[in-house]
N, C-alpha and C positions, 0 to 999 in steps of 0.2 A: 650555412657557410659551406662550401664547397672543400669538399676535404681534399687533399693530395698527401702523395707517400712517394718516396725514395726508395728505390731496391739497388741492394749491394750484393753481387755475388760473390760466395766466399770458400773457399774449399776447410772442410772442420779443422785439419790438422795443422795446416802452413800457413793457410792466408790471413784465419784469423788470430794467430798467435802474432802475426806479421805486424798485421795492422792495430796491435792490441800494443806492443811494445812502449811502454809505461806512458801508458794514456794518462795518467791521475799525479799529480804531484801535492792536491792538498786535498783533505777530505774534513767534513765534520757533522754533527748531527745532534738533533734532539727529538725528545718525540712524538713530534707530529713534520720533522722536515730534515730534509738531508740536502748537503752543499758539496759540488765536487768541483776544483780548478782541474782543467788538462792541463798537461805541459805545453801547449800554445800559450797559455795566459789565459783563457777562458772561461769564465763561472758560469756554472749550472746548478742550479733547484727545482726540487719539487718537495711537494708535500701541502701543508696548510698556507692559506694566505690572507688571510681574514682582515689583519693589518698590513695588506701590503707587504708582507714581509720577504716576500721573493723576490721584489726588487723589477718586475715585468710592466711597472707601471697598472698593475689592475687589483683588484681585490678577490680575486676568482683561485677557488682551491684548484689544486695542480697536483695529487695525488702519483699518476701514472706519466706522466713527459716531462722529460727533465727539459727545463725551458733555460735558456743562456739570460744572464742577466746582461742587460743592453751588448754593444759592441762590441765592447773594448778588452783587448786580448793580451793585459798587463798585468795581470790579479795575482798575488802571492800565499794570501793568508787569508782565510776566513774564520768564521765566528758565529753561527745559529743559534738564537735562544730562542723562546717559545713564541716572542710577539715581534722583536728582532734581527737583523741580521748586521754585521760590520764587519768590514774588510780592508786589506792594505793592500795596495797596488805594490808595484816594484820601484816606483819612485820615491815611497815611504810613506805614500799618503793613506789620513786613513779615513775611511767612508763606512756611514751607516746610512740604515733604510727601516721602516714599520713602525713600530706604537713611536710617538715622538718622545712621551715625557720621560725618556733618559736616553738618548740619541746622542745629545749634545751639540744639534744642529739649529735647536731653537730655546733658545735661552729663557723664553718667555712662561715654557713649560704648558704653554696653550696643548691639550691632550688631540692633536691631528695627526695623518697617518701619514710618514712620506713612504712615495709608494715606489721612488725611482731611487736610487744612490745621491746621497746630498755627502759631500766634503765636511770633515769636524777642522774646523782649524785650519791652519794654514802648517803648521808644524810638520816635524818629520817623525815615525814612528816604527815600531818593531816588533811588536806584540801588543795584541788587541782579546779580550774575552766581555761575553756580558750572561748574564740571565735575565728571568723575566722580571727584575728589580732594578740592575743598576750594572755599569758597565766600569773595565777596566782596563787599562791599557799602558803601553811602557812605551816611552821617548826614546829615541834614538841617540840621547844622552846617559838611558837606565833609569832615567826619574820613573814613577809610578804615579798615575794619575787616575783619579776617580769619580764621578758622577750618576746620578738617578737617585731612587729610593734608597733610605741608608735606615730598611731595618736592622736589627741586632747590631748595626754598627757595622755595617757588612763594607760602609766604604773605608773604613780603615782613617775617618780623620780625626778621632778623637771624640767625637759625638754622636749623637741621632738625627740629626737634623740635615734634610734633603737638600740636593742641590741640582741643578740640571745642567751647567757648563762643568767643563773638565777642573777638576780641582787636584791639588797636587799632593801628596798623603805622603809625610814625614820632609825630608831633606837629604834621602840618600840619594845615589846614584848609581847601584850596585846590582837593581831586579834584572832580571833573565828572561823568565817566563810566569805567566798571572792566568792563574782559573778563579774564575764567577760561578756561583750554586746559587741560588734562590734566598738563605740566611749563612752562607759562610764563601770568604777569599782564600784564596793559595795562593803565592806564590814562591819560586826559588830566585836567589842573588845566586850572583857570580863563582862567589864562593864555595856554593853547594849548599849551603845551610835553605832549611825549608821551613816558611813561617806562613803563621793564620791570622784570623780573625774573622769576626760577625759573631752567631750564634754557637755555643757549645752546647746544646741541650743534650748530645747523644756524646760528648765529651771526645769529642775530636781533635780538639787542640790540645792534646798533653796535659790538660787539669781535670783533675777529677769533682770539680764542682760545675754545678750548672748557671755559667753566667754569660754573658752578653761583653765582646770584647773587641774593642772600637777604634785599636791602634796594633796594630802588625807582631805579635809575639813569635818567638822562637820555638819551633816544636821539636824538641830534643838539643842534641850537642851537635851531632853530625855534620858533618860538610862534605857528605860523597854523593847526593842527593843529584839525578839527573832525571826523572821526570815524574808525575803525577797524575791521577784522575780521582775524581771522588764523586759521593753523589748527596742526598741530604742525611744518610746512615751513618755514610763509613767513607773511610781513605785508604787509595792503594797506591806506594812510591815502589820507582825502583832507584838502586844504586848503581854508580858507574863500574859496580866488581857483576852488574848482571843482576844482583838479587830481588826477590821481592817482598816487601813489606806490606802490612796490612792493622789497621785498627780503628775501633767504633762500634757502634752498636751490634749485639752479640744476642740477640736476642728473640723470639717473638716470630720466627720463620727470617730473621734475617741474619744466620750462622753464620761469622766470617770463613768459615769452614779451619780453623787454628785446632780445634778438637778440645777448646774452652768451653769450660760452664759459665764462664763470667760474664755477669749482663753488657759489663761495657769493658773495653779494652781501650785505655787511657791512652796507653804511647802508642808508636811503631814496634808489631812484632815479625819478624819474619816468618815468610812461608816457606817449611822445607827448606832443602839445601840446595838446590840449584842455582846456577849462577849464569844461566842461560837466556836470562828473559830478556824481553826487549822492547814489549810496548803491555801496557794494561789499562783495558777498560772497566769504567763502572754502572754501568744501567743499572733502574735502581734495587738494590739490596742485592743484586749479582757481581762480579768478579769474573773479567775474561781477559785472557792472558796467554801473548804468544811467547813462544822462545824463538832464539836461532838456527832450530832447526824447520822451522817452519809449520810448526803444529801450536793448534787453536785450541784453549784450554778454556773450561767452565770451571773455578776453582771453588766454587759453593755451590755443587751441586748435588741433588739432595737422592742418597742410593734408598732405594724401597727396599734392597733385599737387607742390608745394616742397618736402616736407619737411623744415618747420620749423614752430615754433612762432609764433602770433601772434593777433590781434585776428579774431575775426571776429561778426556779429553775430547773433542768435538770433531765423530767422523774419525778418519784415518790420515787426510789430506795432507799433504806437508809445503803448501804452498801460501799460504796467510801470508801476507804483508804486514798489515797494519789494523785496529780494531779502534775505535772511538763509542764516546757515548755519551751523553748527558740527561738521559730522559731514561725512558721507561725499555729502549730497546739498544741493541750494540747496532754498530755497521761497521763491515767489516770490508779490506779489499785485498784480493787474492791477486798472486803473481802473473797471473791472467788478465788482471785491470777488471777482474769481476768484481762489482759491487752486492756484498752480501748483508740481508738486515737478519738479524737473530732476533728472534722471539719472544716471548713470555716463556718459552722451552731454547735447549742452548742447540736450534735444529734452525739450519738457514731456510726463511720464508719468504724471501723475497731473492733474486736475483737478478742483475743488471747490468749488462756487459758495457763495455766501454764505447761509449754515445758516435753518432755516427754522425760529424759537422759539415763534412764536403764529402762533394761525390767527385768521384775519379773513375771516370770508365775504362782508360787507359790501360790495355794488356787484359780486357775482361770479355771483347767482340767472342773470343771464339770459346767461350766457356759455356752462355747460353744466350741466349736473347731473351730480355724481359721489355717490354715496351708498351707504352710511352712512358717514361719518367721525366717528372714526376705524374703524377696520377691520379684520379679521381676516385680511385681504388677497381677499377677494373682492368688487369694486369694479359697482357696478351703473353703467354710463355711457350717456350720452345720444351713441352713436354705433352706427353701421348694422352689423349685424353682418360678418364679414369685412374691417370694419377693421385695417389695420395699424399697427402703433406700436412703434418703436426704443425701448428697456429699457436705458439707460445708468448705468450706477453711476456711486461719484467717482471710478474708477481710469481711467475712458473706457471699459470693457468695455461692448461691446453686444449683445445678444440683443433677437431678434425675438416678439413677441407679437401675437395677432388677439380682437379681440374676438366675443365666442361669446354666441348667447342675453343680446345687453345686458349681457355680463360681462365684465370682468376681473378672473382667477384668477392671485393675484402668494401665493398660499398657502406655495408653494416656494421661493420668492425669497429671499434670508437676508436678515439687521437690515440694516438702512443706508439712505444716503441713494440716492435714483434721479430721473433724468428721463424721461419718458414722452412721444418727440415722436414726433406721427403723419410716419410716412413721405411722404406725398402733398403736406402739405400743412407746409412751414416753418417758417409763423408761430405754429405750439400746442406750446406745450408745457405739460406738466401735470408739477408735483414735489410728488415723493413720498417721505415721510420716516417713517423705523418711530421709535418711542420704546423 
């Protein structure tokens, strides 16, 4: 296949903060995939696609290039589980794509992969979550409605017993926001109050017995409750005073970092005093957690020289936006629109700047000349030869490159996104993006 790349030049300090200016409006992730809308309306993934689940029409993993799902540039809300993906347009509609049997595109429950965006419904919608069991989602009336696998009871209708079309779990119409784990639901009402169900084995829902609960309970008294993340361990809420709470398995290298001995921590305990926080993620048996000043916190994280578990914070940076997670890693996006993946360690290993969809050469003639764009990857450039220039992918990987005879030869280079900063000199950097 004949490769081509786009080159944008960009000066470090102005152009790209310029053109970076809140690239991202919805983010989400699990661990093997990440989904970002721009504020165009545009969705983008990459990662695993084994089912289809990118939505590209193909089954081909996509690891390193973030690929746009089809055209269409109205996307609101997304939703990645490990085999699925679903999303709300802005007209309320709401669409999934990947392993079929809990999509709720095919009633039949015949186990086929849709590999492109199929419509559930004709209804209108407002929140959508799934995992790799069963999916859930709220009506743009608050109803709460559920479908797929219903181990532990995890769809909330009173039973065990599967369903593959959207079915409707209780009679209120009061839900807000709804998260999906693998054996256990969350959601918050209106009210603030915050309720569960599916599996308790790590005693997450407020009881301290190990049962299986198949219809929406109340977890505490509360009603100041404004948002959630959890993963198959443990739960981290915060309150609308800022605060943050924490509780679940306490045990076994999975410390909620509280400074408890106790194997399991039944209710909601707060962490510390601060009243600062503002989003918290959970990868699994980790805790990360921004505040309003713009600092990115590991809040279980494990000090060699005390040996113990507790707070510590990630780097020095004070520009975090926003942190998600459902899987085994966090993704993070920074005031920059950089997309950050933490690790198995709470050290960013991946980086990914804000995706490059059209090109504009416009006000760029007398900066330098790179040509022909796009390109087969051999770049004619307006620099002296013996030039050197750092070749950085989105994973941070860098190799070195010199320009030869006014060229650069990136013919070997694989698909993906790359920056091209001259060594010498800080302020150039040139990005380059294959299609």
């Amino acid at each position: 296949m004949k490769k081509h790349f786009y080159i944008v030049i960009l000066t470090f300090s102005f152009g790209l903060s310029k053109l970076n200016a809140q690239c991202y409006k919805a983010l989400d992730a699990c661990t093997s995939r990440t989904a970002v809308i721009k504020e165009n309306g545009t969705l983008w993934m990459w990662g695993s696609n084994y089912w289809g689940q990118q939505g590209d029409g193909t089954q081909q993993n996509n690891f390193k290039i973030p690929t746009q799902v089809g055209t269409d540039a109205n996307w609101e809300h997304v939703s990645v589980g490990p085999a699925q993906t679903i999303a709300i347009k802005n007209d309320s509609t709401l669409w999934a794509w990947g392993q079929a049997h809990h999509l709720g595109v095919d009633g039949s429950g015949t186990p086929l992969n849709v590999l492109i965006p199929q419509q559930v419904g004709f209804e209108k919608w407002k929140d959508a979550t799934n995992s790799e069991y069963h999916t859930l989602a709220i009506k743009a009336d608050g109803s709460l409605w559920a479908w797929g696998r219903n181990i532990n009871g995890i769809l909330g209708l009173g039973d065990i017993v599967a369903t593959q079309t959207p079915t409707r779990v209780g009679t209120e119409n009061q839900w807000k926001k709804v998260g999906a784990h693998s054996h256990l639901s969350l959601a918050l009402k209106e009210d603030g109050t915050l309720w569960g169900w599916g599996g308790s084995s790590y005693r997450m829902l407020g009881d301290s017995i190990n049962v299986e609960i198949s219809t929406p309970i109340q977890i505490g008294k509360d009603h100041d409750w404004v948002s959630f993340s959890f993963d198959e361990v443990h739960i981290c809420a915060l309150k609308s005073d800022g605060s943050l709470w924490i509780w679940g398995y306490n045990t076994n290298g999975y410390d909620l970092g509280l400074g408890s001995s106790k194997p399991y921590i039944y209710m909601p305990v707060r962490f510390g005093k601060a009243t600062n926080w503002k989003n918290v993620a959970t990868p699994f048996g980790k805790t990360y957690a921004i505040n309003s000043l713009g600092e990115l916190w590991h809040m279980n994280a494990f000090d060699n020289v005390l040996q113990k578990y507790g707070p510590k914070q990630v780097g020095t940076d004070l520009d975090w936006n926003v942190v998600v997670s459902r899987g085994l890693y966090a993704v993070a996006i920074k005031s920059s629109d950089s997309v950050i993946m933490l690790g198995a360690v709470p050290e960013p290993v991946m980086s990914l700047d804000c995706m490059v969809t059209a090109i504009n050469d416009k006000g760029l003639e007398n900066l330098i000349s790179v040509y022909p764009n796009p390109s087969n990857g051999i770049f004619n450039i307006d620099e002296a030869d013996g030039t050197c220039f750092s070749l950085i992918d989105v994973f941070g990987s860098k190799s070195s490159i010199t320009v030869y005879q006014k060229q650069l030869d990136l013919s070997e280079v694989p698909a993906g996104i790359y920056y091209l900063k001259r060594i010498d000199v800080s302020t150039k950097v040139y990005r380059l993006v294959k299609l």
